[in-house]
N, C-alpha and C positions, 0 to 999 in steps of 0.2 A: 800221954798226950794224944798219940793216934789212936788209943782205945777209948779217948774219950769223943774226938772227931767223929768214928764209927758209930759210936751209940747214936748220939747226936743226929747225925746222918740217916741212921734206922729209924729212929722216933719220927725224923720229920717225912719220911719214904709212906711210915705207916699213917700217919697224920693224911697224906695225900692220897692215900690207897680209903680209907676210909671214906673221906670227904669227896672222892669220884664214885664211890659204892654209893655212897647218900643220894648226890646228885645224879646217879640210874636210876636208882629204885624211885627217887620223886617224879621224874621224870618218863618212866614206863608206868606209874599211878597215875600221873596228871592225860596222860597219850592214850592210854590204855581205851576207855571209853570208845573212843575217836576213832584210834583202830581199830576194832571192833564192829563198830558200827561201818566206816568205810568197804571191809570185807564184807559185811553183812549186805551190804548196797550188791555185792559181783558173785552173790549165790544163789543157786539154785534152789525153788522154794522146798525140794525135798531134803538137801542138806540144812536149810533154817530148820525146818521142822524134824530134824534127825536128834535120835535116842542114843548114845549120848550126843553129846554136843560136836557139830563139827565147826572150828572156829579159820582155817585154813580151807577155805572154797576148792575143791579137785579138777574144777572148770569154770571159768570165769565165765560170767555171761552179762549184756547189758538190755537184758528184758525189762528188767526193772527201771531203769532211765527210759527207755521205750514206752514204757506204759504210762506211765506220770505224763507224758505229752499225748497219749494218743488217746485215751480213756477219760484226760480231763483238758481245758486249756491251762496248763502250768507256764508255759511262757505267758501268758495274760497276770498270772499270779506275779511274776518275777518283776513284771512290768509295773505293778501296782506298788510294790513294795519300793521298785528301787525311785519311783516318781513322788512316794510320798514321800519317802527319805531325804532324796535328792534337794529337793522343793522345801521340807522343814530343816535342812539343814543349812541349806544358804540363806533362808528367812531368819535362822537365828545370828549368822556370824554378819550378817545385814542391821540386824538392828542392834546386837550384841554388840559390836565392835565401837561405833560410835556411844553407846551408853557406857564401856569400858573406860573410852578418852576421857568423857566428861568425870567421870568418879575420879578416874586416876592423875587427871593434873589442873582441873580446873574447880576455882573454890565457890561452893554450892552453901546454901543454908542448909543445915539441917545434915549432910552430908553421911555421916557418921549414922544415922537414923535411920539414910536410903540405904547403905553398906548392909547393917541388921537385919532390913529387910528383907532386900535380896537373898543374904547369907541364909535366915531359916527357912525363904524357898524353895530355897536349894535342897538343904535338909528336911524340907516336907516328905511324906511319902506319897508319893500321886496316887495311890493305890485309894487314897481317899479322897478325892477329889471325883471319885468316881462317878456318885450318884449326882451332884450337883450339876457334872458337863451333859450327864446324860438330858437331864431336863432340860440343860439349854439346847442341848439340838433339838428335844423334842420342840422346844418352843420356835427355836428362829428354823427350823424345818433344814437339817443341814443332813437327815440322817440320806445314808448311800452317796454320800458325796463325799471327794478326796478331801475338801475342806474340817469337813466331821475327825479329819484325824491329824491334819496339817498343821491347824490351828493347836491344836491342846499339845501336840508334839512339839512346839515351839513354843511355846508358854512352858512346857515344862521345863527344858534345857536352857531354857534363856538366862535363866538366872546363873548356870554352870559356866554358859560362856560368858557373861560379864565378869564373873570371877576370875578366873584364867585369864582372860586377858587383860582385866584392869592389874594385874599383875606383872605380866609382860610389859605393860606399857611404861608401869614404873620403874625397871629394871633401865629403859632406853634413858641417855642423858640430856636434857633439857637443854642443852647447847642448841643442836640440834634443832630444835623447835625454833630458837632463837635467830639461829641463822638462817633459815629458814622464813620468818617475819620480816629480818632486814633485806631480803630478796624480796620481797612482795608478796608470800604467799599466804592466801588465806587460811582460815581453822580446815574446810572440809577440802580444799584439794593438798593441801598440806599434811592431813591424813591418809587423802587416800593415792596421793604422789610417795612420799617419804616416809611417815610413819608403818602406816599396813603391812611394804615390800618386807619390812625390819621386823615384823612378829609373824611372819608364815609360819615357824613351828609351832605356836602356839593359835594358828587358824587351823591349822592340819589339825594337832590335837585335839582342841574343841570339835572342831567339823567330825570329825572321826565317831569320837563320842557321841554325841548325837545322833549320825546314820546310825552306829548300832543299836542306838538303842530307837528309835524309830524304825530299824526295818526288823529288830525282836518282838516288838512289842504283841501284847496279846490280847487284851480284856478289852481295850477300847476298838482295837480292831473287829475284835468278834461282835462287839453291842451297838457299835455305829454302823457298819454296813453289813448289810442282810444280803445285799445281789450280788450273785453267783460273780459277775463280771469285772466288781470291783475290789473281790476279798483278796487280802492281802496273803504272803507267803505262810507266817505263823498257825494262819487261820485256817490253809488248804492243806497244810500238813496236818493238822487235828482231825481235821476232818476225811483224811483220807480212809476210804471202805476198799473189803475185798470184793470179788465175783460174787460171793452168799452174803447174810445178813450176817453169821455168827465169826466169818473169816478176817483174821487181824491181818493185814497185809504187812508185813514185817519188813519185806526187801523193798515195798517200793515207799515206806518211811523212812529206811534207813537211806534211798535215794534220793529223797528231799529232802531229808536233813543236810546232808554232802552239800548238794545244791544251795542251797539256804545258806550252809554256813561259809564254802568257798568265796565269795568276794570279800565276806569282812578278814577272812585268813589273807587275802593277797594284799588288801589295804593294808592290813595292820605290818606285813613281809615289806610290802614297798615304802612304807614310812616309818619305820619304825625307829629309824634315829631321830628323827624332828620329832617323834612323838615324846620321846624320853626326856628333848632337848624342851619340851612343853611343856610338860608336866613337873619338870625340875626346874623351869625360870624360877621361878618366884621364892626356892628352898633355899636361898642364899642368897646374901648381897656385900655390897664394897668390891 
């Protein structure tokens, strides 16, 4: 009986020793890049360009964050990025949320046809929508303005956050609404009193989703503004040059990338339960 306790006990030891090795080795693959690139930000451009490779910097330096601001206006780039983001992401959960309500508790014609809709624009790939936005800015004359990318940034997501949240809204119980009516309150301050406070994980979520993907974005950034002043972060990173014509500035890319990528790392750090608690409304119900 106790040799059999022991086996037992060894199987489930090695089960666990396993299954902590998996989840390092995924976990130093998934990082690894990251690292890399972070160290690569605090080295010296003769250790980047060292034979063999040095991946541990012998002297930290912050030349490279130095340069990205003094060589070019990188704060005007941060600036650009986090105001089209900011601006297409509350423009989505602004008109998302109330088109959410109406799908999710109030009876429409056709209803089931608006859902479809939405749903394969969601699943569109904007990547094709390319050439057509282009010709409308050429036409309504929006190119070099924050508009040229505000708009198509919120037409794309809007559909993600109608979803999500028409979601959410259905999970809340209809009492609620109810008692809510026999107090006097109307449909939109009755939403945006009592309904809205009761799906914030699921406005974090959405909102989140959105800023990312508006302050990554690349192709319309690069084809809609041309002036130096209003190019977005994605866009200054590409284009970042060395001292000569032939010279890859390696440290002060891997410096803008850091830069770039740290706010959506602290977002995703500082919300990260309501995001899960978003994303998994709707995976269940009763």
């Amino acid at each position: 009986m106790i040799k059999k306790f022991n086996d037992n006990q060894n199987k489930f030891n090695l089960q666990q020793i396993i299954l902590w090795i998996g989840i390092a080795l995924l976990i130093i693959f998934v990082l690894f890049p990251i690292l890399l690139q972070l160290l690569t930000s605090f080295k010296t451009n003769e250790e980047i360009f060292a034979v063999p490779n040095v991946y541990i910097p012998s002297k930290i330096t912050f030349q490279h964050y130095q340069d990205l601001f003094i060589r070019r206006p990188f704060g005007r780039y941060i600036f650009n990025s986090a105001f089209v983001s900011i601006v297409s992401t509350l423009l989505c959960l602004g008109l998302g949320s109330p088109a959410a309500y109406v799908l999710a508790r109030m009876r429409l014609p056709g209803k089931q046809i608006i859902l479809g809709i939405v749903l394969i624009v969601s699943l569109f790939p904007y990547i094709l929508l390319f050439l057509g936005l282009l010709e409308m800015v050429k036409a309504v004359g929006l190119g070099n303005n924050y508009l040229a990318l505000i708009i198509p940034y919120t037409a794309i997501n809007l559909p993600l956050t109608i979803l999500v949240m028409r979601s959410f809204f259905e999970q809340l119980p209809k009492d609620l609404e109810d008692a809510a009516k026999i107090d006097g309150y109307k449909t939109i301050p009755m939403l945006w009193e009592i309904m809205l406070p009761l799906t914030i994980p699921a406005l974090i979520t959405t909102g989140i989703l959105t800023f990312i993907f508006a302050w990554n974005e690349y192709i319309f950034a690069l084809t809609f503004i041309t002036r130096e002043s209003l190019k977005t972060l994605p866009v200054a990173i590409a284009q970042l040059s060395g001292s000569i014509i032939f010279e890859i500035p390696y440290g002060a890319i891997a410096a803008a990338t850091v830069l770039g990528t740290l706010p959506l790392i602290i977002l995703v750090l500082v919300f990260q339960r309501r995001i899960v608690r978003g994303l998994t409304a709707g995976a269940v119900k009763g």
